[in-house]
C-alpha positions in Angstrom: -33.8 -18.2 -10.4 -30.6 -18.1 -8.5 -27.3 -19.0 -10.4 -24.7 -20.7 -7.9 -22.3 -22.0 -11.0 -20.0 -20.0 -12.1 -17.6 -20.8 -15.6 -18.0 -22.9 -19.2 -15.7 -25.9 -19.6 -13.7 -25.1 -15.9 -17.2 -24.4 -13.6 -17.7 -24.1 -9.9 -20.8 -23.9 -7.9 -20.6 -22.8 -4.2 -22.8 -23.8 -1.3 -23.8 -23.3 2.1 -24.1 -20.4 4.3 -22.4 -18.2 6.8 -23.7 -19.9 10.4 -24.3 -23.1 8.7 -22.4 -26.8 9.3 -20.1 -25.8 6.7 -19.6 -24.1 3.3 -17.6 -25.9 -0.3 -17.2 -25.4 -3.6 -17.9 -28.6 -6.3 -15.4 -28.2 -9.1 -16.4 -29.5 -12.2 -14.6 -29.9 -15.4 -11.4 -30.6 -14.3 -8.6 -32.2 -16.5 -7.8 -35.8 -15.3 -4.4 -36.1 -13.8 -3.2 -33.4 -12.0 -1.9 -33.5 -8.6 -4.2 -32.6 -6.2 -4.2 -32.8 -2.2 -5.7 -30.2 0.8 -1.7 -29.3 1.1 -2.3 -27.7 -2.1 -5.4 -26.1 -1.6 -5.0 -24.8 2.4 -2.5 -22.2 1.8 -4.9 -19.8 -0.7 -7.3 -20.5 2.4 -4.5 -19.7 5.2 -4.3 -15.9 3.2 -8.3 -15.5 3.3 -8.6 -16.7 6.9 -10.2 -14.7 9.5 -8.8 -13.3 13.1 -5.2 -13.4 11.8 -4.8 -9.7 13.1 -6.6 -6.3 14.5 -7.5 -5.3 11.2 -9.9 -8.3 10.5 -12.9 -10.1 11.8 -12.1 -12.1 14.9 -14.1 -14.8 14.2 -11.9 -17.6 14.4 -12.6 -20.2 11.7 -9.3 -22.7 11.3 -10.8 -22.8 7.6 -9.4 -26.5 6.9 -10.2 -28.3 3.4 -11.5 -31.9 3.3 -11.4 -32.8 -0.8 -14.8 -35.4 -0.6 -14.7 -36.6 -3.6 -12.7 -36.1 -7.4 -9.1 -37.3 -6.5 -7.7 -41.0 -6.3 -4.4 -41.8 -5.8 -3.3 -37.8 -4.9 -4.8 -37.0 -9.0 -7.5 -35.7 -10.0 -10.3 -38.1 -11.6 -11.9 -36.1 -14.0 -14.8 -36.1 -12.5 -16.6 -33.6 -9.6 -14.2 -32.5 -7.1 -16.3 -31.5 -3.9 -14.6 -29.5 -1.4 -15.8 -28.6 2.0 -14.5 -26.3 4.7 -16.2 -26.7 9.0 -18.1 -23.8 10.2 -17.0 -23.9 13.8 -17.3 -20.6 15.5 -20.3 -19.2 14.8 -22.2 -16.8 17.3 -26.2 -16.0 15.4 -27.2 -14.5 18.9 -25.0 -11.6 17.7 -27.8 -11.3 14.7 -31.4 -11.6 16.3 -31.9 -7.6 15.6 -31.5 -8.4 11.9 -34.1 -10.7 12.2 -36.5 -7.9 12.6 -34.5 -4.9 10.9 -32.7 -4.3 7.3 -29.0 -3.7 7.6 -28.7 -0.5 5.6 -26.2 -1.2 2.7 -26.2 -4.6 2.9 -28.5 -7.7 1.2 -31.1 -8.0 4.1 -33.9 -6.1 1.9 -33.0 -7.1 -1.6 -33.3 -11.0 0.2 -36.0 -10.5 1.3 -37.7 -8.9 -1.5 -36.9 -11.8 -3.9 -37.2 -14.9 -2.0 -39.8 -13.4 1.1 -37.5 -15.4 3.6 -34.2 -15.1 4.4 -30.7 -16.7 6.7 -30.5 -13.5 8.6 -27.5 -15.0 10.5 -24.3 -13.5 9.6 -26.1 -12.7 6.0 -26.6 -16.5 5.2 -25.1 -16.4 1.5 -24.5 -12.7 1.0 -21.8 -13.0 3.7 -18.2 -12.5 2.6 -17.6 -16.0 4.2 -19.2 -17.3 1.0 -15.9 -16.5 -0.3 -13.5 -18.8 1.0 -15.0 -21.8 -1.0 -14.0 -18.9 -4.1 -10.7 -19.4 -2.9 -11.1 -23.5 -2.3 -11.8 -23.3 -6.2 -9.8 -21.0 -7.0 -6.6 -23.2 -6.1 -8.0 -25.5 -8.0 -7.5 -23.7 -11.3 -4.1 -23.0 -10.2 -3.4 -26.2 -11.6 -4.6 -26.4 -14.5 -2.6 -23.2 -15.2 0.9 -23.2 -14.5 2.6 -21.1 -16.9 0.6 -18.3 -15.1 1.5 -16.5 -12.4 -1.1 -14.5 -10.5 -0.6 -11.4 -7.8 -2.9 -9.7 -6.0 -2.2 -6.8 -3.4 -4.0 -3.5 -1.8 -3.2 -0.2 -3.5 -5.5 1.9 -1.5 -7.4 1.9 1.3 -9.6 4.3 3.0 -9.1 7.1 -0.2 -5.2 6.5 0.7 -3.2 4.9 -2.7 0.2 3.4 -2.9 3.1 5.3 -4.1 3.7 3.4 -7.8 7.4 4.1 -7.3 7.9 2.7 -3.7 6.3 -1.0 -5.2 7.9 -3.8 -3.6 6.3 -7.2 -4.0 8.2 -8.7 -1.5 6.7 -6.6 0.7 2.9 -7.9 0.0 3.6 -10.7 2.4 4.9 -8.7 4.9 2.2 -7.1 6.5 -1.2 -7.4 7.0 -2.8 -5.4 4.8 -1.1 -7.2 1.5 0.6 -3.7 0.5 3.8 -3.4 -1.7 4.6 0.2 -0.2 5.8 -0.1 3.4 5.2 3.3 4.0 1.6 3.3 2.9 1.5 -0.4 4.9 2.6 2.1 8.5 0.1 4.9 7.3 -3.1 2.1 6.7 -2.4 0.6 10.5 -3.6 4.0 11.9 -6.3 4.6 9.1 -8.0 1.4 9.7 -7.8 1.3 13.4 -9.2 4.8 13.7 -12.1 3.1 11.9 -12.7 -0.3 14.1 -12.7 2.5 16.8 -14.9 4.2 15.4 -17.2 1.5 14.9 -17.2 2.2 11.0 -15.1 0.9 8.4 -13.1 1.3 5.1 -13.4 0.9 1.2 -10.2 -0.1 -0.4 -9.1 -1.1 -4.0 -7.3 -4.3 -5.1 -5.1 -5.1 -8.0 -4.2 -8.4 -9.4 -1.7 -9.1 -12.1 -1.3 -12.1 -14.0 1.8 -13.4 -15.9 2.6 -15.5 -18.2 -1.2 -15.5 -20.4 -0.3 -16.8 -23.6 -2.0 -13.9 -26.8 -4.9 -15.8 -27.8 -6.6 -16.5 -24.5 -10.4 -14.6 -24.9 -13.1 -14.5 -27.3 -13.9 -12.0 -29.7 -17.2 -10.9 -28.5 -19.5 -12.7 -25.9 -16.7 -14.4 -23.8 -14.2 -11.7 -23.8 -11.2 -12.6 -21.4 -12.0 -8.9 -20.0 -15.8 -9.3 -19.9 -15.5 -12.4 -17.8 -12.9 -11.6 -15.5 -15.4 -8.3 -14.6 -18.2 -10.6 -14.2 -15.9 -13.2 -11.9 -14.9 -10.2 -9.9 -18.0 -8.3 -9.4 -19.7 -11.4 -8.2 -17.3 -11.0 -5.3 -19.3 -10.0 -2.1 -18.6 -6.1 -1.6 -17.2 -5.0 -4.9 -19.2 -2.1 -6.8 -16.4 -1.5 -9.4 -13.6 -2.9 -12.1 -11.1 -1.5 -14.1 -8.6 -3.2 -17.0 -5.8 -2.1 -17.6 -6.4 1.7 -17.1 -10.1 1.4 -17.0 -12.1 5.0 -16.4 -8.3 6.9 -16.8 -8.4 5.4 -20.3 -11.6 7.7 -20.8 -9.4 10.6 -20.3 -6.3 10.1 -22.6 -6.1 10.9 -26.0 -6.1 8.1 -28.9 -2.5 8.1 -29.3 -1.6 8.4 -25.4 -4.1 5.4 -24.7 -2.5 3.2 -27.7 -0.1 0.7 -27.2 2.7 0.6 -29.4 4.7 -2.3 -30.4 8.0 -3.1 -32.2 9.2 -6.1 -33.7 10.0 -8.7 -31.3 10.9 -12.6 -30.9 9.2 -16.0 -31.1 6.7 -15.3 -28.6 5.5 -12.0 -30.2 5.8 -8.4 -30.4 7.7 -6.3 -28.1 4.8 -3.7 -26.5 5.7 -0.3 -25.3 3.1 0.1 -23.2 0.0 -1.9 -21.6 -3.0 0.4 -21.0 -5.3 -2.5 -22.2 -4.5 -4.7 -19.4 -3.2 -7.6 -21.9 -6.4 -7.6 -23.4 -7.2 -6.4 -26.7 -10.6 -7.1 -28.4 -11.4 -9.7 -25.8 -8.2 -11.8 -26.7 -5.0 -12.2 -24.9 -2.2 -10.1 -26.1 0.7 -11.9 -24.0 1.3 -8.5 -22.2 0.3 -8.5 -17.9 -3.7 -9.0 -17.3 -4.0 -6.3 -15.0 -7.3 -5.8 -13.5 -8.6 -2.9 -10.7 -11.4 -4.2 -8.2 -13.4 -0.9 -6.0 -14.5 -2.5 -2.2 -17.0 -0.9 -0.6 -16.7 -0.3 3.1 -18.0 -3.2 5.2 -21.9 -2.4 5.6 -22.5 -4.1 9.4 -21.1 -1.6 11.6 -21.9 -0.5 15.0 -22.6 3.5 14.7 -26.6 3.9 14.6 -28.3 4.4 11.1 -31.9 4.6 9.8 -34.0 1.7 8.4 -37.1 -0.2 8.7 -38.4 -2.9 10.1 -39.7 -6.1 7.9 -42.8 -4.9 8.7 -42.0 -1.1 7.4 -41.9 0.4 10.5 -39.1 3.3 11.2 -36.7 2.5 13.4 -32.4 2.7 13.7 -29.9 -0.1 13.4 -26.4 -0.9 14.4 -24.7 -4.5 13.9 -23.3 -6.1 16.4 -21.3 -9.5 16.1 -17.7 -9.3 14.4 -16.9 -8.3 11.1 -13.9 -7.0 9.2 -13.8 -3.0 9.2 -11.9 -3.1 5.6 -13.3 -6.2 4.1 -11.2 -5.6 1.0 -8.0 -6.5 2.8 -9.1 -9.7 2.3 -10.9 -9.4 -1.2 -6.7 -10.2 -2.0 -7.2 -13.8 -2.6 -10.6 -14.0 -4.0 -9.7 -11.8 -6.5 -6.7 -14.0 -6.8 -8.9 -17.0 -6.9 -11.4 -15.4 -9.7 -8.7 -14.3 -11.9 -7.4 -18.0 -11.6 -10.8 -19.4 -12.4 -11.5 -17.4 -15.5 -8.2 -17.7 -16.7 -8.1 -21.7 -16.0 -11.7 -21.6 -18.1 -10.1 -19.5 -20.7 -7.7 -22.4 -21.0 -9.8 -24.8 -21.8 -12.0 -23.4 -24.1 -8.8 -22.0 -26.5 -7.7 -25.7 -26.2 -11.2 -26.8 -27.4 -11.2 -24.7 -30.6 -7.6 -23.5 -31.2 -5.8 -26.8 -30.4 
């Protein structure tokens, strides 16, 4: 069984693959009535897109939206929204060795091993291009929630972390690499080219904050607001690892460093003196910053030599040729953005369907 559908009340299901016609996302679930073109959809895609410097895959994919179906009159209808974005510069000859060969670290094997066939060009659906009909979606759910405010940026990349206290968000737009710390920015050009040399690439972590989620947002225990925004984001293609709020540093605090105190506050709640829980307590909302930590792992096609086997179990070495990012969590930035949106949009919903 494959599961392509991702959500409760607010769901998405993705299609297509890598070298195919095209990829898109069908967004189902939507509330009637909001305003809804491809101007409002093709900037989240514009942040993903591919070839827009050294430090990304130079495939070039204009990655323009057509909405298909779900909006009449510029509003949304209440009903399916399909969206669907060209595949236009695709090169499979770059791919005919992984016809034959696993990839080592990437889905080639576990494909195979479940479905005995796979779309060895580009990765088919295990490719990270899968992604920008996340981000298609993603903008979406922007709509449906615009009391919240949602920022994602790099923090590390390569082992090499921002400095916390040299955090600029104007910054994140002004370089490639979606870094608040212009220093670390200058550092990261060197680090990442050194790896394209190389022929390898680069791991990197990526935050996302989100403002304005109203305390309440969640559910106690099988749809915890935490649980699903894990779930969104490990679903991502590359990421091994998520953190709330302080996540595995929480393990190493003691109970009252790791609490977070409050005072008496105003209308719209308590006043917090701290937020190691992310803005998440018990599955629920607190009001406080949903701040979540997502681990990339280097990109797996590179072109230095490494050991493997042939479909038919044979030894043999591999290297990937074709073009592919060397730190594809630079731009993990807006799908993370565009998961957080999703769950958050779905979280909506379903506290308007019980709570009122």
């Amino acid at each position: 069984m494959s599961f392509n559908t991702f959500g409760r009340v607010f769901r998405f299901t993705t299609w297509g693959e890598s070298h195919g016609p095209a990829i898109g996302a069908v967004v189902d679930g939507c509330p009637p009535g909001l305003a809804l073109s491809e101007s409002d959809v093709q900037p989240w895609l514009d942040k993903r897109r591919p070839g827009t410097s050294r430090f990304t895959t130079q495939r070039q994919e204009p990655d323009q939206v057509r909405i298909l179906s779900g909006v009449f009159e510029g509003k949304t209808t209440g009903t399916p929204i399909s969206l669907m974005i060209e595949n236009v510069d695709q090169r499979s000859k770059d791919y005919s060795d992984v016809a034959i060969a696993y990839r080592p670290g990437h889905a080639d094997y576990a494909y195979d091993a479940k479905y005995g066939f796979r779309d060895y060009r580009g990765g088919g659906r295990s490719s990270a291009r899968e992604t920008a009909s996340r981000v298609a979606a993603g903008a979406v759910a922007r709509l449906v929630i615009p009391q919240v405010r949602i920022i994602g940026y790099v923090s590390e990349i390569g082992g090499d972390a921002i400095d916390a206290a040299r955090f600029d968000e104007a910054q994140i737009g002004q370089n490639p690499f979606f870094c608040p710390d212009a220093q670390a920015a200058t550092r990261w050009e060197a680090l990442v080219d050194g790896a394209r040399k190389d022929g390898s690439s680069l791991g990197a972590v990526v935050e996302c904050v989100a403002t304005g989620v109203p305390a309440g947002w969640g559910a106690p225990l099988y749809a915890k607001l935490d649980s699903e925004l894990a779930a969104a984001c490990m679903s991502i293609n590359a990421v091994k690892g998520v953190e709330i709020g302080d996540g595995f540093a929480a393990a190493r605090l003691r109970g009252e460093e790791n609490a977070d105190p409050m005072r008496p506050g105003n209308e719209d709640g308590p006043r917090f003196l701290a937020n190691h829980a992310g803005g998440i307590a018990g599955g629920i909302a607190t009001g406080q910053p949903v701040r979540i930590r997502v681990a990339f792992k280097p990109t797996s096609s590179i072109l230095i030599p490494q050991e493997t086997i042939t479909r038919d179990g044979a030894a043999t070495e591999m290297f990937t040729k074709g073009r592919h990012d060397p730190c594809v969590g630079i731009r993990g930035v807006p799908v993370v953005e565009a998961m957080v949106a999703l769950v958050l949009a779905d979280q909506a919903l379903l506290h308007r369907a019980q709570c009122g």
